[in-house]
C-alpha positions as CSV (number, residue, x, y, z in Angstrom):
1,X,0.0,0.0,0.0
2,X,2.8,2.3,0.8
3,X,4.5,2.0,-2.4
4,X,1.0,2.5,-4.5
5,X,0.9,5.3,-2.3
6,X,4.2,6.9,-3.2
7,X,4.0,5.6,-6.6
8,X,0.8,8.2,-6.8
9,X,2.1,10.6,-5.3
10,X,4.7,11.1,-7.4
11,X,2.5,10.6,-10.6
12,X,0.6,13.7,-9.5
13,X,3.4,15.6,-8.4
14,X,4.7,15.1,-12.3
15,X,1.5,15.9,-13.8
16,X,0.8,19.2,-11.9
17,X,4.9,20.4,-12.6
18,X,4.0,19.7,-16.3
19,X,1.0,21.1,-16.5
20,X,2.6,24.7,-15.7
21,X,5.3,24.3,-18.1
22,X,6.3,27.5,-20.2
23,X,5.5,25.2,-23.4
24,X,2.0,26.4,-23.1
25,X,0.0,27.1,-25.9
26,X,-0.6,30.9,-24.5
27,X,3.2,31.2,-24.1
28,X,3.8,30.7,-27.8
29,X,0.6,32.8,-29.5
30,X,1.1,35.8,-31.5
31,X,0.2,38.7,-29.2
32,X,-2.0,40.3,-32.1
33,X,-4.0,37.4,-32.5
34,X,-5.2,38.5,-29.1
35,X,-6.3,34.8,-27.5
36,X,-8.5,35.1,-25.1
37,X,-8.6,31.0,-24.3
38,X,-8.0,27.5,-26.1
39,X,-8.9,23.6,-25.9
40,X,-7.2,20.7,-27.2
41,X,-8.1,17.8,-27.9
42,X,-7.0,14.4,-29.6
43,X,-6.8,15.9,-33.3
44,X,-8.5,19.5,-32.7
45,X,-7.2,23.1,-31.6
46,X,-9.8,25.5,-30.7
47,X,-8.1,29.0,-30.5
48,X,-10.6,31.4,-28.8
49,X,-9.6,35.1,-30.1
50,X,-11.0,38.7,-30.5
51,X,-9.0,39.3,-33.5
52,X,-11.0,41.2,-35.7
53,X,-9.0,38.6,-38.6
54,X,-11.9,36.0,-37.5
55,X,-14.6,38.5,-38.5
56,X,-12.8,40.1,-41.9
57,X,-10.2,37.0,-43.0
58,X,-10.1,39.0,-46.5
59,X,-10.1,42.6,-45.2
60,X,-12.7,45.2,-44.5
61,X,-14.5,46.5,-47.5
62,X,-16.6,49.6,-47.4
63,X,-18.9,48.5,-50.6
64,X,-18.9,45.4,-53.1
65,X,-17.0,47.7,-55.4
66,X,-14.2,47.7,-53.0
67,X,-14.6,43.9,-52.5
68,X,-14.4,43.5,-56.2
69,X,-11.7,46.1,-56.5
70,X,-9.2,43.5,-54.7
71,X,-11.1,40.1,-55.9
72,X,-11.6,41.3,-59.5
73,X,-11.4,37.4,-60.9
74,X,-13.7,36.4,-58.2
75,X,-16.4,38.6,-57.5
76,X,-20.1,37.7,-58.4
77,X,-23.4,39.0,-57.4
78,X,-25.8,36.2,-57.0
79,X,-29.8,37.1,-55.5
80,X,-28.4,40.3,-54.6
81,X,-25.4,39.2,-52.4
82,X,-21.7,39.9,-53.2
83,X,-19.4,36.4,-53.2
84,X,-16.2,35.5,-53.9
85,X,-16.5,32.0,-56.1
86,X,-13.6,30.0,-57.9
87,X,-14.6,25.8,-58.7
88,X,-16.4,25.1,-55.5
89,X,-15.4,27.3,-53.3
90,X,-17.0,30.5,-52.3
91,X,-17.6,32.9,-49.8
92,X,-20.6,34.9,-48.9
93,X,-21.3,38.2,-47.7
94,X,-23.9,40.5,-47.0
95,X,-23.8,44.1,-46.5
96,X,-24.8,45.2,-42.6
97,X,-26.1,48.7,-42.6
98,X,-25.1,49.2,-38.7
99,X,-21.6,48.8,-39.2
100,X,-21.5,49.9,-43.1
101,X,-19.3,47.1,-44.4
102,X,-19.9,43.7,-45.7
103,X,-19.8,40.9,-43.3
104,X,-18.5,37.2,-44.1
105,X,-22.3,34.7,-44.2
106,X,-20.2,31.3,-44.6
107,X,-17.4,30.6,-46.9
108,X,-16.4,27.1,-48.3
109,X,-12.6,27.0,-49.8
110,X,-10.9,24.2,-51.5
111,X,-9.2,26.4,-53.9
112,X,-5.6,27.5,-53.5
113,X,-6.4,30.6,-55.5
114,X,-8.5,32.2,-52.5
115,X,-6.0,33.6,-49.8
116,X,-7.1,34.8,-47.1
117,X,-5.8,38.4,-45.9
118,X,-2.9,36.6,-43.7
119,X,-1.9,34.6,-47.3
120,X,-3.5,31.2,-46.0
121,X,-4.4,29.1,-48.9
122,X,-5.1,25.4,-49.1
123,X,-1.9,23.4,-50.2
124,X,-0.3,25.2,-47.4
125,X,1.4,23.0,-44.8
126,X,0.0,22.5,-41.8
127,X,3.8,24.1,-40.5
128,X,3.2,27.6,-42.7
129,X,-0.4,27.9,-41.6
130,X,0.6,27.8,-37.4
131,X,3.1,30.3,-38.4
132,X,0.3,32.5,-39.0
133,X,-1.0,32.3,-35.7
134,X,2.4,31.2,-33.5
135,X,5.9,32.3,-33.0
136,X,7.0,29.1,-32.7
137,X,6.4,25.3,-33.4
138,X,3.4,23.4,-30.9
139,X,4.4,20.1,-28.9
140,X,1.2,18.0,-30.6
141,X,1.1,19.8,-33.7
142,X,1.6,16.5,-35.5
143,X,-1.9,15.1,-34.3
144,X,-3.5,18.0,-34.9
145,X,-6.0,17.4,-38.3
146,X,-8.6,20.8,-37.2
147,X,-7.8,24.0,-36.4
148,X,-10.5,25.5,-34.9
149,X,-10.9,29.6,-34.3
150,X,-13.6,31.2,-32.6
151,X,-15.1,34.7,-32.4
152,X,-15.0,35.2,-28.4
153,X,-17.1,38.4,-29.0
154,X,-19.8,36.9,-31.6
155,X,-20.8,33.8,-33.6
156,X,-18.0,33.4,-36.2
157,X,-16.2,30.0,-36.4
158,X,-13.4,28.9,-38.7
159,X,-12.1,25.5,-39.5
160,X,-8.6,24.8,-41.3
161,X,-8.6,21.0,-42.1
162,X,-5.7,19.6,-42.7
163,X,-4.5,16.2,-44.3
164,X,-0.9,14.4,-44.1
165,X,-0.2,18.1,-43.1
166,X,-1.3,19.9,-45.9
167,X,-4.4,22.7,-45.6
168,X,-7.2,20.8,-47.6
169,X,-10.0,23.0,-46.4
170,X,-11.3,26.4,-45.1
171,X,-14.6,26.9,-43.9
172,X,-16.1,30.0,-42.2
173,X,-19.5,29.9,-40.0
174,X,-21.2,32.4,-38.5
175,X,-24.3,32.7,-36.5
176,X,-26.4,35.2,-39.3
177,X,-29.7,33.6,-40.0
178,X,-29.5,33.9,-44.1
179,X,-29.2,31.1,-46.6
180,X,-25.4,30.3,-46.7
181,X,-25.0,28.4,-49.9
């Protein structure tokens, strides 16, 4: 009983030291992504930010003619809302008359062609896309298949997929009640 005891004892004592190791995740986020928390799981990183990069990935445009000013190749109108489409992939605004700029609806990228304001494409490595968000390299990054960032202010979620460590997806979700095809 004694040794089980000790053998315990010192278990904990090992899991609490490593716990409050300066490898932490916070320890090694870029200060201007502005984390405000995180979870980890088995193959998923949740970043929880109020980076105003999770509400305007592409930038913050005024009008649709400044949106198609930077997208020219991409830009479509379709039922009256401004998108960005290339293959299958698109993203969809609307125009919110509060704030006077168009807001991201939902966006679905497959396409290397669509970057994202901090140059994320898909066909990145899973190494060049924690770059973006990191100064240097995670301790699990090799498990990790979802990167997961979250509006901590309001509803805006986006997930980078990767596969054998290459970005194969982007998708952007937000909490607006409109059609987001």
């Amino acid at each position: 009983m004694i040794k089980l005891t000790a053998t315990l004892i010192i278990c904990y004592t090992t899991l609490a030291f490593g716990q409050g190791k300066k490898n932490d995740i916070k320890e090694k986020v870029k200060t201007d992504f502005e984390l405000i928390d995180y979870k980890l799981s088995t193959d998923t990183l949740t970043l929880i930010s109020s980076s105003d990069f999770l509400h305007y990935p592409f930038g913050v445009f005024k009008d649709n003619k400044a949106l198609k000013k930077e997208y020219p190749n991409l830009f479509n109108l379709k039922n009256g809302f401004p998108y960005l489409t290339l293959g299958d992939s698109y993203v969809k605004f609307f125009f919110d008359d509060d704030k006077k700029r168009l807001e991201t609806v939902y966006a679905k990228i497959t396409n290397p062609e669509i970057r994202l304001r901090n140059g994320i494409a898909t066909g990145m490595t899973k190494y060049e896309v924690l770059t973006r968000f990191f100064n240097s390299s995670l301790d699990n990054a090799d498990n990790l298949k979802v990167l997961r960032l979250e509006s901590g202010l309001l509803g805006m979620w986006h997930y980078y997929t990767f596969d054998n460590n290459v970005l194969t997806s982007i998708y952007f979700d937000t909490d607006y009640q409109l059609d987001k095809n």
